[in-house]
Phi, psi and omega in degrees: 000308177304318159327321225232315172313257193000284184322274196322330181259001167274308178302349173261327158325307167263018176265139179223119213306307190226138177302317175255194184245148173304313193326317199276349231201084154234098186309324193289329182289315170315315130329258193351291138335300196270001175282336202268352200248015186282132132270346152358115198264331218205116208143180176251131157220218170129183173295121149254145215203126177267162149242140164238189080171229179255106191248012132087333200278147190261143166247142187118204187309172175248128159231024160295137199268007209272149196215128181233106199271210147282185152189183191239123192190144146355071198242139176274112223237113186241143146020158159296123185265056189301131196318331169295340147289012207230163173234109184213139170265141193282171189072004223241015182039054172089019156259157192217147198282312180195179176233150194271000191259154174245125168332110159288310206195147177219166182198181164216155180276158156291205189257353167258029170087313173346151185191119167230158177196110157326119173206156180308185142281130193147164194267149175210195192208143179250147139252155192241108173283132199215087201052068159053032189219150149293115174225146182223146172222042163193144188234185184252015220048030181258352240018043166285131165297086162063062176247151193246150167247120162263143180262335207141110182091182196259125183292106167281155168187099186272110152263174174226109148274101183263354189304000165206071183236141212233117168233000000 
């Protein structure tokens, strides 16, 4: 029995409600920041940012756990996508196995997330690589996935990975 106190208190020691902290995490300076670095003429560039916790909203002290950082990460840049192109399981909270569209881009963020990529004029759908699955959790209601228009000029388009976040 005593054998096992140790163990048990390195495992609640290392359990933690959020991987990050508010402290570690001001997402909006961070926005801010990653506006000033597109070199970009013609193109997408934005944030990809995970949120957790308890999301919320409270009234009084804020005592909400939700937290949303930068993060490092995949981002996959495809043909304009529709649910009907995509092999997705329902219930599966925005992942998806693949898509029937052809891969434009693929890029990585930087460690504050920054993400830019050159692209033509034209519609694409952005996804966020994620435990080995594509995931997007916004469509525009046409059922397009998580789509960007380059017009002509440089594109902002800030994602968020939220599945594991309570709203």
């Amino acid at each position: 029995m005593y054998r096992l106190l140790p163990l048990l208190f390195i495992v609640l020691l290392s359990c933690s409600k959020n991987r990050f902290s508010k402290s570690d995490c001001d997402i909006q300076q961070t926005r801010k920041e990653n506006a000033t670095k597109p070199t970009i003429t013609e193109g997408v560039w934005g944030t990809v940012s995970f949120t957790e916790g308890n999301c919320m909203p409270v009234v009084g002290p804020d005592i909400t756990s939700c937290v949303t950082c930068p993060v490092q990460r995949t981002v996959r840049i495809y043909e304009y996508t529709t649910i009907s192109q995509a092999n997705y399981q329902p219930g599966s909270g925005g992942f998806y196995e693949s898509f029937n569209t052809n891969l434009v881009s693929e890029v990585q963020t930087d460690a504050n997330g920054f993400f830019q990529a050159e692209l033509p004029k034209g519609s694409y759908t952005v996804v966020i690589m994620e435990k080995g699955k594509l995931y997007a959790n916004l469509s525009d209601g046409q059922g397009g996935i998580n789509p960007v228009v380059v017009e002509g000029g440089r594109e902002q388009l800030d994602v968020n990975i939220n599945y594991q976040a309570a709203y």
